[in-house]
C-alpha positions as CSV (number, residue, x, y, z in Angstrom):
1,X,11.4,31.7,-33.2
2,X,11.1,35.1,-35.4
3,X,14.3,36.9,-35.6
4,X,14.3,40.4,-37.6
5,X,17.4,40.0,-40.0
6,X,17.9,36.5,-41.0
7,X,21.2,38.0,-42.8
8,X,22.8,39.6,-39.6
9,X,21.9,36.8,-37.5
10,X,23.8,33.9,-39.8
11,X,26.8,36.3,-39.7
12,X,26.4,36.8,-35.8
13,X,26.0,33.0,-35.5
14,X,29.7,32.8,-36.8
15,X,30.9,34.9,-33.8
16,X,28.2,34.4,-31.5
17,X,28.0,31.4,-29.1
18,X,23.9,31.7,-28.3
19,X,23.5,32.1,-32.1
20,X,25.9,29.5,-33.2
21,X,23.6,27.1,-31.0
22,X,20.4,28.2,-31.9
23,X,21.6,27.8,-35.7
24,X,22.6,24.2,-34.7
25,X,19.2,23.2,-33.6
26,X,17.6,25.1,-36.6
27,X,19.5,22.9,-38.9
28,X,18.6,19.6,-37.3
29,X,15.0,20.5,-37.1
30,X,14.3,20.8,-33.2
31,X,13.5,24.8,-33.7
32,X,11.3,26.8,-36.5
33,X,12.7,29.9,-37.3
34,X,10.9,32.7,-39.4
35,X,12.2,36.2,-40.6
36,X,9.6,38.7,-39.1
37,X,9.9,42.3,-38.3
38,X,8.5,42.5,-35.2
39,X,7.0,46.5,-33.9
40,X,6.6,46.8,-29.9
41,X,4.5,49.7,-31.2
42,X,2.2,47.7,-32.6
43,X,2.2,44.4,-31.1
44,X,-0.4,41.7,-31.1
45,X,-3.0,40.9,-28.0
46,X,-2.0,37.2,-29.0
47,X,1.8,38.4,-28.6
48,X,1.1,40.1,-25.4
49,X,0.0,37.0,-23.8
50,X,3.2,34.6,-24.4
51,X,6.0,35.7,-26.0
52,X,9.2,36.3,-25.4
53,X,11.9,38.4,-27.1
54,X,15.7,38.4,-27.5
55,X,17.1,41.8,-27.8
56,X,20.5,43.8,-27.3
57,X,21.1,46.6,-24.5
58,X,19.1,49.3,-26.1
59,X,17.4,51.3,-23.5
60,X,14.3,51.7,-25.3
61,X,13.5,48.4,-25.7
62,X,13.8,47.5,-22.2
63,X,11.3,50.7,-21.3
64,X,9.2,49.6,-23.9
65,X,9.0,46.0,-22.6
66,X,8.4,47.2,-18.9
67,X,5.5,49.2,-20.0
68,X,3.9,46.1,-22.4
69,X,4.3,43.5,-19.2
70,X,6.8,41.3,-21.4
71,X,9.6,39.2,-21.2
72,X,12.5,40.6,-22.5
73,X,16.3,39.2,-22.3
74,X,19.3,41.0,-23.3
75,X,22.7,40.1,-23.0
76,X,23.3,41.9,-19.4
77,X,19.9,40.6,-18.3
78,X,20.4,36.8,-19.0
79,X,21.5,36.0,-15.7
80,X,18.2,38.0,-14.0
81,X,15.8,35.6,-15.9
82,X,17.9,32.1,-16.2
83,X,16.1,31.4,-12.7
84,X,12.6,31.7,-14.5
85,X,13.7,28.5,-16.3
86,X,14.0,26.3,-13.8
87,X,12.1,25.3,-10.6
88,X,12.7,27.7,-7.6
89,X,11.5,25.2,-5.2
90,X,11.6,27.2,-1.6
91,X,10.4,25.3,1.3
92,X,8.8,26.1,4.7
93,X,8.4,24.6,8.2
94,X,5.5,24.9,9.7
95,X,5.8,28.0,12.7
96,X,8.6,29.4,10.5
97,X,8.9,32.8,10.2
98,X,8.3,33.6,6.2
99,X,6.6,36.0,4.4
100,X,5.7,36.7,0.9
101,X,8.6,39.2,0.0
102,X,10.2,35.5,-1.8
103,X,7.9,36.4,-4.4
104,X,9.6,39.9,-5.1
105,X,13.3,38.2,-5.0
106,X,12.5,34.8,-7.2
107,X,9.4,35.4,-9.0
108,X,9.8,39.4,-10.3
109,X,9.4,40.1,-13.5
110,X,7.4,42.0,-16.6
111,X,3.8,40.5,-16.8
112,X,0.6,42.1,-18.0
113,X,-1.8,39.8,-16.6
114,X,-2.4,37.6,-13.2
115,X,-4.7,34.5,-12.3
116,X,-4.9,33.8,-9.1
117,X,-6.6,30.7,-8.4
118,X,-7.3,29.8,-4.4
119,X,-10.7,28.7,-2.4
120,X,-9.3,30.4,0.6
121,X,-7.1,33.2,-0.5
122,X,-9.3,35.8,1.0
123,X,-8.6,34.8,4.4
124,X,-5.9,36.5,6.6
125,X,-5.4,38.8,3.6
126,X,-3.3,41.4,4.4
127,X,-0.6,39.4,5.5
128,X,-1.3,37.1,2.5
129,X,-3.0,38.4,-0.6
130,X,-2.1,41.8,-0.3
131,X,1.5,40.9,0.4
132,X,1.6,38.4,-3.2
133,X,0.2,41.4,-5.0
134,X,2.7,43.9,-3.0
135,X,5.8,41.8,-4.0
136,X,4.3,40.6,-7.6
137,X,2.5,44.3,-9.1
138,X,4.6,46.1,-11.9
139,X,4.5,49.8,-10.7
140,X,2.6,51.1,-13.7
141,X,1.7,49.6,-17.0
142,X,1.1,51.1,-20.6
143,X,-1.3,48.5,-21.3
144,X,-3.9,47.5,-18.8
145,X,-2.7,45.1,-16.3
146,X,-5.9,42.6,-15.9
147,X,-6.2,40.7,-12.4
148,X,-8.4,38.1,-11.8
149,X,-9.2,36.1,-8.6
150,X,-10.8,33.1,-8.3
151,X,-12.1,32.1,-4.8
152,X,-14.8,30.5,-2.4
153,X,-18.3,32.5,-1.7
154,X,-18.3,34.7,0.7
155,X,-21.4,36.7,2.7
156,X,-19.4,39.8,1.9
157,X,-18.4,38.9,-1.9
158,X,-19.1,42.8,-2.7
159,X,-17.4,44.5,0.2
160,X,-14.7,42.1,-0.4
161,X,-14.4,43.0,-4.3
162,X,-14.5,46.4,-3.7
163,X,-11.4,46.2,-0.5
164,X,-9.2,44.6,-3.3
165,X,-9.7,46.8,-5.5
166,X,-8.9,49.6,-3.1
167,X,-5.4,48.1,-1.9
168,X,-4.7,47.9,-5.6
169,X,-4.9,51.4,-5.8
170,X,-3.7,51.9,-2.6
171,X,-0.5,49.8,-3.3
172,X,-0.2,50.9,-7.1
173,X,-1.8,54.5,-7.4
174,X,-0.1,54.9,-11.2
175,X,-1.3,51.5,-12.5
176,X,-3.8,51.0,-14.9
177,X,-5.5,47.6,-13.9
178,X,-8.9,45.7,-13.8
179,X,-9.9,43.4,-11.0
180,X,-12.5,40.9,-11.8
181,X,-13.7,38.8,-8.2
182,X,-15.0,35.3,-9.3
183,X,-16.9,33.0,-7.7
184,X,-16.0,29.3,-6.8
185,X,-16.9,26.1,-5.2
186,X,-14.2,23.0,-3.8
187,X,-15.4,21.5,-6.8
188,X,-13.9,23.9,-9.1
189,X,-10.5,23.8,-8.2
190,X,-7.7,21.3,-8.9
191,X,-4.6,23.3,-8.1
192,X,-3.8,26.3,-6.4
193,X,-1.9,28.4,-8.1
194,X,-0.7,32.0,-9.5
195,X,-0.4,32.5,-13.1
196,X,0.8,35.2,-15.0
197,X,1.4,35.6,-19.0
198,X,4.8,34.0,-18.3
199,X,5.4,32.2,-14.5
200,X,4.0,29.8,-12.6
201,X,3.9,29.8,-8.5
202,X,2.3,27.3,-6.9
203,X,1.6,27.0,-2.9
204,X,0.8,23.2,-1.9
205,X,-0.8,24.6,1.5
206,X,-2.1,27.2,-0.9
207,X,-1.7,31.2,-0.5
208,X,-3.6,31.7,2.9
209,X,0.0,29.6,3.9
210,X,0.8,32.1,6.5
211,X,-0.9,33.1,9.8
212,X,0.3,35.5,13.2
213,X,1.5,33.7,15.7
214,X,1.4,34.3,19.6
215,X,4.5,36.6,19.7
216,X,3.6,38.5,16.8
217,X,5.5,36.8,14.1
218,X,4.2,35.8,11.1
219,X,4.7,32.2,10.3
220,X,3.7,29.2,7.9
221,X,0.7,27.4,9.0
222,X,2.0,24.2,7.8
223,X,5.3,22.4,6.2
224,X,5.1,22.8,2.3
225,X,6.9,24.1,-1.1
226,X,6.6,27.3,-2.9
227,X,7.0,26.5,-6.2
228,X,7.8,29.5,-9.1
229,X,8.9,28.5,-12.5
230,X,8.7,29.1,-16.0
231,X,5.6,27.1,-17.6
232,X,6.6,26.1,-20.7
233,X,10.1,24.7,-19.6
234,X,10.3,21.9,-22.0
235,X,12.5,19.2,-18.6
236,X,9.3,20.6,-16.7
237,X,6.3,18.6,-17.6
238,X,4.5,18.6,-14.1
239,X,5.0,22.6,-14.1
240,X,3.2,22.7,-17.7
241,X,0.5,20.5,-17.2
242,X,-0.3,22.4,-13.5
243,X,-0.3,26.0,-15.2
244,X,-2.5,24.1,-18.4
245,X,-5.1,22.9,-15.3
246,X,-4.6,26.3,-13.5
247,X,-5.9,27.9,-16.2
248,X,-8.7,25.1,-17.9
249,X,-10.2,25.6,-14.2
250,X,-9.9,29.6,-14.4
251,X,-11.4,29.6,-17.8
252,X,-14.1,27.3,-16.9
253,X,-15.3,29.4,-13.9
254,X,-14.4,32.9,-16.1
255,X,-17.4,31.7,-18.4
256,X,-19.7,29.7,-16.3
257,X,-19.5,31.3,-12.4
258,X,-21.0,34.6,-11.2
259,X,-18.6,37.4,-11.0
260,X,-17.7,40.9,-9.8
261,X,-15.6,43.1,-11.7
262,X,-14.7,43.9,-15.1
263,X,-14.4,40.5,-16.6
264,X,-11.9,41.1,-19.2
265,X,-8.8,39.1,-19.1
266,X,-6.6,38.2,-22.1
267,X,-5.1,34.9,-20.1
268,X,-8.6,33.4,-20.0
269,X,-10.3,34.4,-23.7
């Protein structure tokens, strides 16, 4: 941990319950912490990728944080982002009537780039894909948002490339993104999953899960869990190692597999 003012936070730790506790495991070793000024107006691509910062209620900061894609908790905002630190386990029936809007109410949140990692996820994509990007996409973005996709072969690989990237635009006409469409085989993937610089979700039936029904509904095809947590919750080690194998396989197919698309995203250098 870094804080800014090593001074201020030993006297806030005297009044302060969070600091008081965080002092406490300083002293008996189970936390590092470093004095470091840190400047949002000049912050690191390393920073960009995984950290998180403790701050008070000033305005600016949160704006500031919104337009980076990072993870910022303040004293009123705590209770928004405790459920990022623990499983938000939500289950489906097979034939019930779901759809992906979950994602905007459990898994919202600052983020400046997105794996998505699924041999089918092209199929019944407007109900599916485009809905996940619908409830997931920050509005706009002072850094470039980078997207990546990693799916099965298709005879229409291009055409498809190209349709994302037009709902993107479509969806988000203000944010400043690149798409990258990659190219996979069965092989290539151990878990399906959705990544970001800070959550996990992961779809057991993966995220082609839903499908129309007769009467028009849309409904899961099958009885399953959508999982969306933090990754690097210490209590959570299934949820670390899936987004570490999420990613090895992403990063493995990022510099191996044919692509379309800019190719550029700071998750998978």
């Amino acid at each position: 941990m870094w804080i800014d003012d090593e001074a201020q936070f030993n006297a806030a730790s005297r009044e302060n319950q969070l600091c008081s506790k965080v002092k406490k495991l300083w002293a008996n070793g189970s936390l590092q912490i470093d004095e470091k000024r840190i400047d949002l107006n000049n912050i690191s691509e390393d920073a960009l990728c995984s950290s998180v910062f403790l701050s008070d209620d000033k305005p600016f900061v949160i704006q500031k944080a919104e337009k980076l894609g990072i993870l910022l908790i303040t004293p009123s905002t705590y209770a928004q982002f405790a459920c990022l630190y623990k499983d938000n386990g939500i289950p489906l029936r097979t034939n019930e009537v779901a759809d992906w809007s979950v994602m905007r109410q459990k898994a919202r949140h600052n983020f400046n780039a997105i794996v998505i990692s699924d041999l089918y996820v092209l199929k019944e994509r407007n109900i599916n894909l485009y809905a996940i990007l619908n409830s997931l996409l920050p509005t706009t973005l002072g850094t470039e948002l980078h997207i990546s996709i990693f799916t099965q072969d298709t005879p229409t690989f291009q055409q498809d490339y190209e349709e994302i990237k037009d709902k993107i635009q479509e969806l988000r006409p203000r944010l400043n993104f690149n798409l990258t469409l990659h190219k996979g085989l069965a092989t290539d993937f151990h878990d399906r999953g959705i990544v970001t610089n800070y959550i996990r979700m992961k779809c057991g039936a993966g995220f082609d899960l839903l499908k129309i029904a007769r009467d028009g509904n849309q409904v899961a095809r099958i009885t399953t869990d959508v999982d969306i947590d933090y990754p690097y919750f210490k209590e959570s080690e299934v949820s670390e190692g899936s987004y570490e194998n999420i990613l090895q396989d992403a990063r493995r197919m990022y510099n191996n597999n044919i692509c379309i698309g800019t190719k550029n995203n700071r998750l998978l250098k």
